[in-house]
N, CA, C and O of each residue as an XYZ file, in Angstrom:
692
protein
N       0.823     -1.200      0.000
C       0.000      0.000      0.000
C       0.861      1.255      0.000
O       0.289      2.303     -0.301
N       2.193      1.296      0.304
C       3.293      2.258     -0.354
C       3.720      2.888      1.299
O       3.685      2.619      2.499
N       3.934      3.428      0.770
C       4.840      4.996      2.792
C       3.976      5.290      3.195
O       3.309      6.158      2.633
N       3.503      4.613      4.561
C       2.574      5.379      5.347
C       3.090      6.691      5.908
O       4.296      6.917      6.006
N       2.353      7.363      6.194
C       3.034      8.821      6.901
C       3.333      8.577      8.298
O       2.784      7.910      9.175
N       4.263      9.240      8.254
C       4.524      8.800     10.005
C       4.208     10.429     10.731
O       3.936     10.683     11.904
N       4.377     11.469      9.439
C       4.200     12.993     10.429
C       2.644     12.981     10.780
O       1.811     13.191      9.899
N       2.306     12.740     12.034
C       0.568     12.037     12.478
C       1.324     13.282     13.937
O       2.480     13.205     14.353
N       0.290     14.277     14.414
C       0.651     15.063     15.534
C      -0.857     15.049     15.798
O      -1.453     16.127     15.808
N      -1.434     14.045     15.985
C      -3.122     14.119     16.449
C      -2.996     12.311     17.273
O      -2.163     11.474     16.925
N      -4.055     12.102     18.378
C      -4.183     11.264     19.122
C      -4.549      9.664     17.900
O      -5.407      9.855     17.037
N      -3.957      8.446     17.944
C      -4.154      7.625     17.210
C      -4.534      6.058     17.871
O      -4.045      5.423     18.806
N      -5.092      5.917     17.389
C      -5.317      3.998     18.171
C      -5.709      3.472     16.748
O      -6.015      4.109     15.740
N      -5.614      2.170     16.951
C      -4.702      1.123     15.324
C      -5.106     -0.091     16.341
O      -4.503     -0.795     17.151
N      -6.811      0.074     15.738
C      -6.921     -1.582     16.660
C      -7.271     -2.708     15.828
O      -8.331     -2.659     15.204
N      -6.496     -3.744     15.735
C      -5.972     -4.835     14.427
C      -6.462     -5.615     14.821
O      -6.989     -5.500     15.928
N      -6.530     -6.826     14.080
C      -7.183     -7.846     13.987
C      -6.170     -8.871     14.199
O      -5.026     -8.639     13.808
N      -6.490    -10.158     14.865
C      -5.317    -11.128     14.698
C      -4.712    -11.598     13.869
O      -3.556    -11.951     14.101
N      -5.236    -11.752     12.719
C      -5.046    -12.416     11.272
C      -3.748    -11.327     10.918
O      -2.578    -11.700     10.839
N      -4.279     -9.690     10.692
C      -3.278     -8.906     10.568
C      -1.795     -9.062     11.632
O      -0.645     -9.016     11.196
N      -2.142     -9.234     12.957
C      -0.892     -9.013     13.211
C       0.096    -10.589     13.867
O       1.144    -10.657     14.509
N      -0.610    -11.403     13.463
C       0.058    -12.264     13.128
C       1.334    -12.248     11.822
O       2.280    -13.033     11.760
N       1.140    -11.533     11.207
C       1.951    -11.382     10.316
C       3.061    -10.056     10.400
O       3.131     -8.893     10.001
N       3.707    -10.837     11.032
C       4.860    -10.012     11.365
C       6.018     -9.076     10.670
O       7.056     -8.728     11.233
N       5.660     -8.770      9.440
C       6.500     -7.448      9.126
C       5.067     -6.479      9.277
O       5.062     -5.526     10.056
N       3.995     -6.794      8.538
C       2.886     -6.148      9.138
C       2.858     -5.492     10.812
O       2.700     -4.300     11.073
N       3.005     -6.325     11.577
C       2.873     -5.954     12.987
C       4.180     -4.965     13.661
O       4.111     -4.273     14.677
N       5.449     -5.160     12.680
C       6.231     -4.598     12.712
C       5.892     -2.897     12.605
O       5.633     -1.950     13.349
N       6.061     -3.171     11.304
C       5.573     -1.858     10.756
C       4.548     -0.737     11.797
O       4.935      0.258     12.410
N       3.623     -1.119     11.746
C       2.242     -0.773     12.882
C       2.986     -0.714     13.442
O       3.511      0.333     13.063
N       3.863     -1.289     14.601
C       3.794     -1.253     15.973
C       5.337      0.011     16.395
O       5.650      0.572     17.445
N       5.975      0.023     14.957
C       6.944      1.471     14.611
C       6.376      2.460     14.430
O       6.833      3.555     14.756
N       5.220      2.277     13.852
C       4.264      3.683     13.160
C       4.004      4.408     14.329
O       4.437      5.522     14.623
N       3.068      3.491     15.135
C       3.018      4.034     16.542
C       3.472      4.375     18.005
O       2.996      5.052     18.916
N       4.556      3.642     17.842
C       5.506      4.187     18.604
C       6.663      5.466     18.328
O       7.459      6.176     18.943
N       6.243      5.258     17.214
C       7.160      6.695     16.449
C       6.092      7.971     16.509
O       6.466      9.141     16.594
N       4.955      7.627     16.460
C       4.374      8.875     16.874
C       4.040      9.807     18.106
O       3.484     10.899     18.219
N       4.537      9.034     18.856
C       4.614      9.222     20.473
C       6.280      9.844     20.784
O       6.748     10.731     21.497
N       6.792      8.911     19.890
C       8.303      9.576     20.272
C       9.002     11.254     19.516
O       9.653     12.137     20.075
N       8.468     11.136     17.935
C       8.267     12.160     17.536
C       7.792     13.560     17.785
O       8.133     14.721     17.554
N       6.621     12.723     18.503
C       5.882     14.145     19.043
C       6.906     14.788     20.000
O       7.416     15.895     19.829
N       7.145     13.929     21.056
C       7.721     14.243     22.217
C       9.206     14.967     22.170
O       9.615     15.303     23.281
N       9.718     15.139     21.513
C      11.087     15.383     20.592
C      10.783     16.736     20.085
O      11.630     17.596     19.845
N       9.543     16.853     19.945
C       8.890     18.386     19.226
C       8.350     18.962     20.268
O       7.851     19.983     19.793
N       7.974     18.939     22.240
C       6.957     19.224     23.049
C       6.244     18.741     23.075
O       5.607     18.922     24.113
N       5.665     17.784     22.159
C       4.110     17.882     22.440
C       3.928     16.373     23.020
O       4.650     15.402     22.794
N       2.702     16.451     23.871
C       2.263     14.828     24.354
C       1.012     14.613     23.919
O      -0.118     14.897     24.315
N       1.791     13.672     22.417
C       0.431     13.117     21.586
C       0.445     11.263     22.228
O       1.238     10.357     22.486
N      -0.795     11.521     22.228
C      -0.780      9.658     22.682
C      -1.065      8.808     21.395
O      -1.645      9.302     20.428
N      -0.480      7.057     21.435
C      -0.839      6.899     20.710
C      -1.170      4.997     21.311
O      -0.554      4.453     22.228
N      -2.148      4.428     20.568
C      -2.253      3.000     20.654
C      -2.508      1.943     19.710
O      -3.367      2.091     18.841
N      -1.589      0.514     19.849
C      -1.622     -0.321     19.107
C      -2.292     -1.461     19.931
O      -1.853     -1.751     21.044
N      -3.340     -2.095     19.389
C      -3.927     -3.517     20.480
C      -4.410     -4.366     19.506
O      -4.946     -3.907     18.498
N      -4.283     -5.563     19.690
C      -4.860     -6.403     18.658
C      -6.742     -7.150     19.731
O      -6.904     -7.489     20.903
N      -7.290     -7.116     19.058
C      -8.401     -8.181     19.252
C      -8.181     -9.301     19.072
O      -8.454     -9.520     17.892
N      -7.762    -10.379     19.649
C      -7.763    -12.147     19.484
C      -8.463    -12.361     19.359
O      -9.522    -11.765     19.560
N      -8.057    -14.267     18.573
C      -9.387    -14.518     17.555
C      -9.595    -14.242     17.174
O     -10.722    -14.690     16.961
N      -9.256    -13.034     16.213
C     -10.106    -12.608     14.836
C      -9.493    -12.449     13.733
O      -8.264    -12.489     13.692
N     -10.225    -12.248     12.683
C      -9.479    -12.359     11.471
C     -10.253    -11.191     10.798
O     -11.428    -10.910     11.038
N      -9.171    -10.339      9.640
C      -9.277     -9.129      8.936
C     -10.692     -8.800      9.057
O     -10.971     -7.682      9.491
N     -11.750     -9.712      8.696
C     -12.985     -9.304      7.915
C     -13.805     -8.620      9.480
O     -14.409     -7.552      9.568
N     -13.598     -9.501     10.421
C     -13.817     -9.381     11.698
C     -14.338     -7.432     12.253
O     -15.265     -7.025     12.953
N     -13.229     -6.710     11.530
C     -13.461     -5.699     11.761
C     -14.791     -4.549     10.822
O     -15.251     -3.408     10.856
N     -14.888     -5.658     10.176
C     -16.071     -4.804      9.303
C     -17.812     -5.530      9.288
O     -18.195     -6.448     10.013
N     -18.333     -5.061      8.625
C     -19.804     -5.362      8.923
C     -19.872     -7.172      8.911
O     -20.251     -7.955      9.782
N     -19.318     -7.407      7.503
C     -19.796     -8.447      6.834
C     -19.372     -9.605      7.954
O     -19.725    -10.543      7.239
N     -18.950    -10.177      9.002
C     -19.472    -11.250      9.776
C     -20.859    -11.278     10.525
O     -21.409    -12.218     11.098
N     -21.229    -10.080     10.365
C     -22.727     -9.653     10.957
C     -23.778    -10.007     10.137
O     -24.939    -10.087     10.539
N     -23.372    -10.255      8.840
C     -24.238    -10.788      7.812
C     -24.142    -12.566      7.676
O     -25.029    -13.402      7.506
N     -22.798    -12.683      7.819
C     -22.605    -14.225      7.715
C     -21.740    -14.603      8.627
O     -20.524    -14.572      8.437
N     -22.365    -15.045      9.842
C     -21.373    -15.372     10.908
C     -20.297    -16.165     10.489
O     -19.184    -15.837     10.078
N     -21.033    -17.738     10.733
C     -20.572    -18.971     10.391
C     -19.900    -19.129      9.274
O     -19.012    -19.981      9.282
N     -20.103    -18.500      8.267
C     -19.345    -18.781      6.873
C     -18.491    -17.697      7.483
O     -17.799    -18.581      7.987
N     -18.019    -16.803      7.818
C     -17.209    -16.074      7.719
C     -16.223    -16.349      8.829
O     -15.081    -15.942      8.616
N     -16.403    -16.835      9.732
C     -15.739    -17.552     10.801
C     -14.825    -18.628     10.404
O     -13.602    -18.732     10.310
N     -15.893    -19.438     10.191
C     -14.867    -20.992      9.535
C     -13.882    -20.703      8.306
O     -12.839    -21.355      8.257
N     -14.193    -19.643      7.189
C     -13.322    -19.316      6.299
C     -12.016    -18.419      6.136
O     -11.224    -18.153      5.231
N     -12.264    -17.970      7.967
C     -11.159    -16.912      8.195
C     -10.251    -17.489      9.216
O      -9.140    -17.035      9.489
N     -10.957    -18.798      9.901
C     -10.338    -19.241     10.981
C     -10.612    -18.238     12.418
O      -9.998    -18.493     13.454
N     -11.576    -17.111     12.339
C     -11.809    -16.447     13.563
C     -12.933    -17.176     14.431
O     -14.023    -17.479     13.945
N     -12.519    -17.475     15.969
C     -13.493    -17.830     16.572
C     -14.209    -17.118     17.717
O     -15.185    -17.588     18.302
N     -13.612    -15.887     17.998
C     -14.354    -15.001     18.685
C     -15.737    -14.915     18.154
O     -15.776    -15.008     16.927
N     -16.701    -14.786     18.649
C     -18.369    -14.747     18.365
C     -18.320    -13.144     17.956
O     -18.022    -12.133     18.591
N     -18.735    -13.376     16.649
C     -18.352    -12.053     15.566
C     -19.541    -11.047     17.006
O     -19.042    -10.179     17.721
N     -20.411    -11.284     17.065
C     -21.348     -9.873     18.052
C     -20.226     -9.286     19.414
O     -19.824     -8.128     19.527
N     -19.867    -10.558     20.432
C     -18.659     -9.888     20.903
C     -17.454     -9.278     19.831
O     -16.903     -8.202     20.065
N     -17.239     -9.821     19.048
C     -15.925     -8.994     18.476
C     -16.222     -7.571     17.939
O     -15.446     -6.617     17.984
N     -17.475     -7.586     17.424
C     -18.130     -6.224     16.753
C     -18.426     -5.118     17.623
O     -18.350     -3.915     17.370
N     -18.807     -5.752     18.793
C     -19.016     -5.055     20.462
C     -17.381     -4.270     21.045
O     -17.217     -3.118     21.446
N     -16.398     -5.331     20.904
C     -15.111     -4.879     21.612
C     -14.517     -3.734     20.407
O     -13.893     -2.759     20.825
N     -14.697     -3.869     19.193
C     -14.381     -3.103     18.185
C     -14.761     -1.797     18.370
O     -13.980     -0.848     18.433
N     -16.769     -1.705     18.516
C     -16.853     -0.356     19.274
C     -16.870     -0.327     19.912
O     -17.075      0.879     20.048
N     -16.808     -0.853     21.217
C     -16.180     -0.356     22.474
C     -14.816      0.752     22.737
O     -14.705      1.840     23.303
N     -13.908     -0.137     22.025
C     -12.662      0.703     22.082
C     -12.758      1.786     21.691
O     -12.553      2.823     22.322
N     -13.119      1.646     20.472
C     -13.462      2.867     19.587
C     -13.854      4.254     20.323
O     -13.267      5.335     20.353
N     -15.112      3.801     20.927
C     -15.711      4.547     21.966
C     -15.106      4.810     23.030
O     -15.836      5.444     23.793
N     -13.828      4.559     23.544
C     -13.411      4.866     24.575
C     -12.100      5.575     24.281
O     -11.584      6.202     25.207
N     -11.344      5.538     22.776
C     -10.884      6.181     22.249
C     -11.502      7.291     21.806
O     -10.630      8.099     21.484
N     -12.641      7.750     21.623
C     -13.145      9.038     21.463
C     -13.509      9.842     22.498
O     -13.535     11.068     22.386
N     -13.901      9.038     23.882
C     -13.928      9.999     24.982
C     -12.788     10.538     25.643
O     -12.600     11.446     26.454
N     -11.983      9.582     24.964
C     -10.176     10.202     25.326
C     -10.113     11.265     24.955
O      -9.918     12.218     25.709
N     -10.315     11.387     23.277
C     -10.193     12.701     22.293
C     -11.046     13.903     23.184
O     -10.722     15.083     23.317
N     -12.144     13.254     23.698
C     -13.267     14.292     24.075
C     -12.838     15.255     25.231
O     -12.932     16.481     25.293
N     -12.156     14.019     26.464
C     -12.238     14.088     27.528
C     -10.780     14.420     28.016
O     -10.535     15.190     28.944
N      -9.827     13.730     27.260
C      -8.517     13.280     28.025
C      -8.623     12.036     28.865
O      -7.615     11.456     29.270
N      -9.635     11.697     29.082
C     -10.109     10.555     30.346
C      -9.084      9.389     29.850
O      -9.004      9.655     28.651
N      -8.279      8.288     30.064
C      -8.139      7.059     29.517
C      -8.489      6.083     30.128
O      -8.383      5.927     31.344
N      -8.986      5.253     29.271
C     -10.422      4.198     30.228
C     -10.519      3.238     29.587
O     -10.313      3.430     28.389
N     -10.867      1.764     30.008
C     -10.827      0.488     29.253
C     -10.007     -0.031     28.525
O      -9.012     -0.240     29.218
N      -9.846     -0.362     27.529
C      -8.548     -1.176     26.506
C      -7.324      0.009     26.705
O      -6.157     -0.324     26.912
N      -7.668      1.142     26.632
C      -6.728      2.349     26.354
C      -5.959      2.599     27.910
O      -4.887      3.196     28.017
N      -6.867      1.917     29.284
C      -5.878      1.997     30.372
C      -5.465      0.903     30.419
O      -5.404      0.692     31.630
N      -5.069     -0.118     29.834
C      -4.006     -1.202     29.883
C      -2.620     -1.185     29.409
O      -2.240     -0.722     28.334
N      -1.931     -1.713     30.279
C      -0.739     -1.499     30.171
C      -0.032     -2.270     28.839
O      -0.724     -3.227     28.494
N       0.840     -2.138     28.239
C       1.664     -2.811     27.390
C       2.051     -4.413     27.759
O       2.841     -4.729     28.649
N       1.292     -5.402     26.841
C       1.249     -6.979     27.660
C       1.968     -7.577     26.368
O       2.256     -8.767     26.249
N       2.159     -6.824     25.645
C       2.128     -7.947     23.744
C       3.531     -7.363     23.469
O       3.762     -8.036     22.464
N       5.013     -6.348     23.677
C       5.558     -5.270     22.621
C       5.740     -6.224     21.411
O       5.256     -5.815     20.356
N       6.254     -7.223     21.398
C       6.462     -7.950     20.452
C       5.711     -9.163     19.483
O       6.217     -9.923     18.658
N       4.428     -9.029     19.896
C       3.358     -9.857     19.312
C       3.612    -11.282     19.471
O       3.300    -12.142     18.648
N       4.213    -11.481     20.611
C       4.122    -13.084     21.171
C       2.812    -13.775     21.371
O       2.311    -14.897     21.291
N       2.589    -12.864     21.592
C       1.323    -13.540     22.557
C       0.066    -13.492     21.298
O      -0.751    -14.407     21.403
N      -0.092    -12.806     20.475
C      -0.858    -12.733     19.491
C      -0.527    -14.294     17.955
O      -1.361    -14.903     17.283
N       1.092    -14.399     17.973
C       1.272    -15.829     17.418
C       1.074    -16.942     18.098
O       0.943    -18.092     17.678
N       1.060    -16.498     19.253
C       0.931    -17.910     20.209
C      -0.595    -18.140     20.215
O      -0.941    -19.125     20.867
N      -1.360    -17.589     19.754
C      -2.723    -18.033     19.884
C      -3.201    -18.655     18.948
O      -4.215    -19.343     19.061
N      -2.272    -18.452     17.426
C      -1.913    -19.474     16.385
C      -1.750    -20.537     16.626
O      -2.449    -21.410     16.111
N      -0.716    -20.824     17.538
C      -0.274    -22.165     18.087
C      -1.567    -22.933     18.892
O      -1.455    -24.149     18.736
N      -2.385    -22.689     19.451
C      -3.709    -23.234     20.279
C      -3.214    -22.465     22.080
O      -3.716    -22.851     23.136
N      -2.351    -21.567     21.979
C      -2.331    -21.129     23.554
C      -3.714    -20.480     24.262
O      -4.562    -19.896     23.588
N      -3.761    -20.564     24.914
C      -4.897    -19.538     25.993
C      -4.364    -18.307     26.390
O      -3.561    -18.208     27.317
N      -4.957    -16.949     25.436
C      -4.253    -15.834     26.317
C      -5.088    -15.451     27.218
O      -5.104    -14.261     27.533
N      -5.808    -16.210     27.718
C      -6.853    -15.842     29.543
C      -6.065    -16.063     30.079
O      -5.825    -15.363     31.063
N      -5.086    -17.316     29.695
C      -4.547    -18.371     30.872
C      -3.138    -17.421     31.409
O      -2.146    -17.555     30.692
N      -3.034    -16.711     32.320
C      -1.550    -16.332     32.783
C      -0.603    -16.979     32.486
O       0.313    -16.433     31.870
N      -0.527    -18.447     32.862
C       0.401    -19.624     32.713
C       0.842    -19.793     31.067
O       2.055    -19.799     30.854
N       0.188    -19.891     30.229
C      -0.010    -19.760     29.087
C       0.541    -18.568     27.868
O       1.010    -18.644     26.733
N       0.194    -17.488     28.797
C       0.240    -16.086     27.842
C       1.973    -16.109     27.657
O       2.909    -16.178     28.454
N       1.874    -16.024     26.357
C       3.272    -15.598     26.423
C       4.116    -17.083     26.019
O       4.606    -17.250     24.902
N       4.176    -17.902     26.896
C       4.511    -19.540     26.233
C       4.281    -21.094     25.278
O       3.820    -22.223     25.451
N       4.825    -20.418     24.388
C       4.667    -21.074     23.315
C       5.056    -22.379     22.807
O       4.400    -23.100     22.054
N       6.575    -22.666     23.474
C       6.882    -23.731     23.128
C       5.877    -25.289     23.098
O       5.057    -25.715     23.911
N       6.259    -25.719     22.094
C       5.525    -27.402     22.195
C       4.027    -27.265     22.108
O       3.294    -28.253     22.088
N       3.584    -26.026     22.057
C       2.078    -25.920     21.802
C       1.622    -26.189     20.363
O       2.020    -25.543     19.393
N       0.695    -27.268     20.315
C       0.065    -27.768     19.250
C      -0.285    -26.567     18.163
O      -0.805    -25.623     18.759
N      -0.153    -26.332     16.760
C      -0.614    -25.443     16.149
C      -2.566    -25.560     16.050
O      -3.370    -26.316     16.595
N      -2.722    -24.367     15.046
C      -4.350    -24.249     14.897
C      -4.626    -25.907     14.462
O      -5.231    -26.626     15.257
N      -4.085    -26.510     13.006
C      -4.206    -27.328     12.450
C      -4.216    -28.536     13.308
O      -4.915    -29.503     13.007
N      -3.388    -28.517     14.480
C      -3.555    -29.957     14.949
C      -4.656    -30.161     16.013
O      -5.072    -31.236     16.447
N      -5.115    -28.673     16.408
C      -5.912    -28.658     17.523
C      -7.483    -28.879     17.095
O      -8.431    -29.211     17.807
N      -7.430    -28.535     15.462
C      -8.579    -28.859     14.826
C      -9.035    -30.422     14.306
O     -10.142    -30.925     14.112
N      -7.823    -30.876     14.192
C      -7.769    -32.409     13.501
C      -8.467    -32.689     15.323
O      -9.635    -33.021     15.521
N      -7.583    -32.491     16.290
C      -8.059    -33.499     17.523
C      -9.325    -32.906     18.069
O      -9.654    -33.611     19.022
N     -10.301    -31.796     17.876
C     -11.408    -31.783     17.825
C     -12.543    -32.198     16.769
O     -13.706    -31.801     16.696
N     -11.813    -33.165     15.934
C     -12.782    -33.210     14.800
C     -13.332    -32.329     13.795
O     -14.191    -32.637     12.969
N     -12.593    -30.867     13.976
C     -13.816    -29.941     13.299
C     -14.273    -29.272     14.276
O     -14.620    -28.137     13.948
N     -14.444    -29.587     15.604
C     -14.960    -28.582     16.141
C     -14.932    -27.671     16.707
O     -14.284    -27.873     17.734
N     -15.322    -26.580     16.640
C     -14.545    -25.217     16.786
C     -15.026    -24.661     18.439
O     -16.166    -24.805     18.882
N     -14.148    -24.164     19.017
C     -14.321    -23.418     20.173
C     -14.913    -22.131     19.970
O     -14.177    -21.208     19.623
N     -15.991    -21.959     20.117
C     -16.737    -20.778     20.059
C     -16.105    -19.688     21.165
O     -16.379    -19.865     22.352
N     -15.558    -18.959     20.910
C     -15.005    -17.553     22.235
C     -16.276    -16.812     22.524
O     -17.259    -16.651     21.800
N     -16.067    -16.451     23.589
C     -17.195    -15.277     23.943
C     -16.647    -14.081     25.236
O     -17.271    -13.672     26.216
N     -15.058    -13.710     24.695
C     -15.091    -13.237     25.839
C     -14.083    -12.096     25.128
O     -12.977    -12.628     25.034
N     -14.055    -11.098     24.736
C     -12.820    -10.404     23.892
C     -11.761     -9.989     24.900
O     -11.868     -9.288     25.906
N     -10.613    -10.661     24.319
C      -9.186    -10.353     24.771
C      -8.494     -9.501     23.915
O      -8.385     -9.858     22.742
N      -8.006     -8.452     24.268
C      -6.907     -7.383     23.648
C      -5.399     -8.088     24.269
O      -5.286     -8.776     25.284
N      -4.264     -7.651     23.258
C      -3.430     -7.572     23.495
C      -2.681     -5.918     23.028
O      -2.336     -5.501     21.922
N      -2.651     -5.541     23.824
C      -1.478     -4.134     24.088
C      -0.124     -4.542     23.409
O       0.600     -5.509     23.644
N       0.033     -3.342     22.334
C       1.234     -3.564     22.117
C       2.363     -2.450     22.268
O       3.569     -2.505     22.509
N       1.477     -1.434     22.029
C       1.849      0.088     22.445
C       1.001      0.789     22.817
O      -0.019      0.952     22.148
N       1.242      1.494     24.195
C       0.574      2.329     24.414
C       1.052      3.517     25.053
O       2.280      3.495     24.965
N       0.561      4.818     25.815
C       1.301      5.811     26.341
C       1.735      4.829     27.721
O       1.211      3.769     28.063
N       2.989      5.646     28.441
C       3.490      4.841     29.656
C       2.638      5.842     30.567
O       2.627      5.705     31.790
């Protein structure tokens, strides 16, 4: 999609999808964009905030209408198992709590969490079949079964999520 701009001197949140930042020059990129806009600013006076969080379980389409039209087909074909109404919910949620920031200054919900992801471990590891509820889990990857094998030993059957997990990857300190 060519040079994103990085001269951004206005408040930003960049809330991704798992599918996206599983893919790691992708997540790269993003997770420079926005940390460079925080550092930039600050280098110039100013304290612009900025945030990167992924939604788990989900995949690209996740963020737009169309799983609201076709759950199930759009689930099984993206590999997202968050329950597209929670994911569509945490999507505006944030959203919404990123605008009362803009409104307010207030920072509240996804936007007061601390930095849990910098390096998108925890967002590939959920590739692998990890639990990022699980403390024990978050973050440890080794020897964990991938998507593919966790699907063969359920037959097909898919773990329905119902609970939206963010992972922080940047945020203000």
């Amino acid at each position: 999609s060519g040079k994103l701009n990085e001269d951004v001197s206005v408040p930003t949140l960049i809330a991704n999808s798992g599918s996206w930042s599983r893919e790691q020059g992708h997540f790269t990129t993003v997770r420079n964009l926005t940390q460079g806009i925080m550092t930039r600013n600050r280098e110039n006076g100013k304290d612009v905030k900025a945030w990167f969080a992924t939604l788990l379980h989900t995949a690209h389409p996740s963020v737009t209408d169309a799983p609201l039209i076709e759950p199930w087909l759009l689930n099984f074909a993206t590999g997202a198992s968050l329950d597209v109404r929670v994911a569509m919910d945490a999507y505006v949620d944030v959203s919404d709590q990123f605008m009362q920031y803009v409104r307010s200054g207030e920072i509240e919900g996804v936007l007061a969490q601390k930095v849990d992801d910098r390096d998108g471990e925890v967002v590939r590891g959920e590739e692998k079949g990890m639990d990022p509820t699980d403390p024990d889990e978050r973050g440890q990857m080794k020897g964990r079964p991938t998507r593919e094998e966790l699907k063969k030993k359920s037959e097909g059957a898919r773990k329905k999520e119902d609970k939206a997990v963010w992972a922080v990857h940047v945020a203000p300190q």
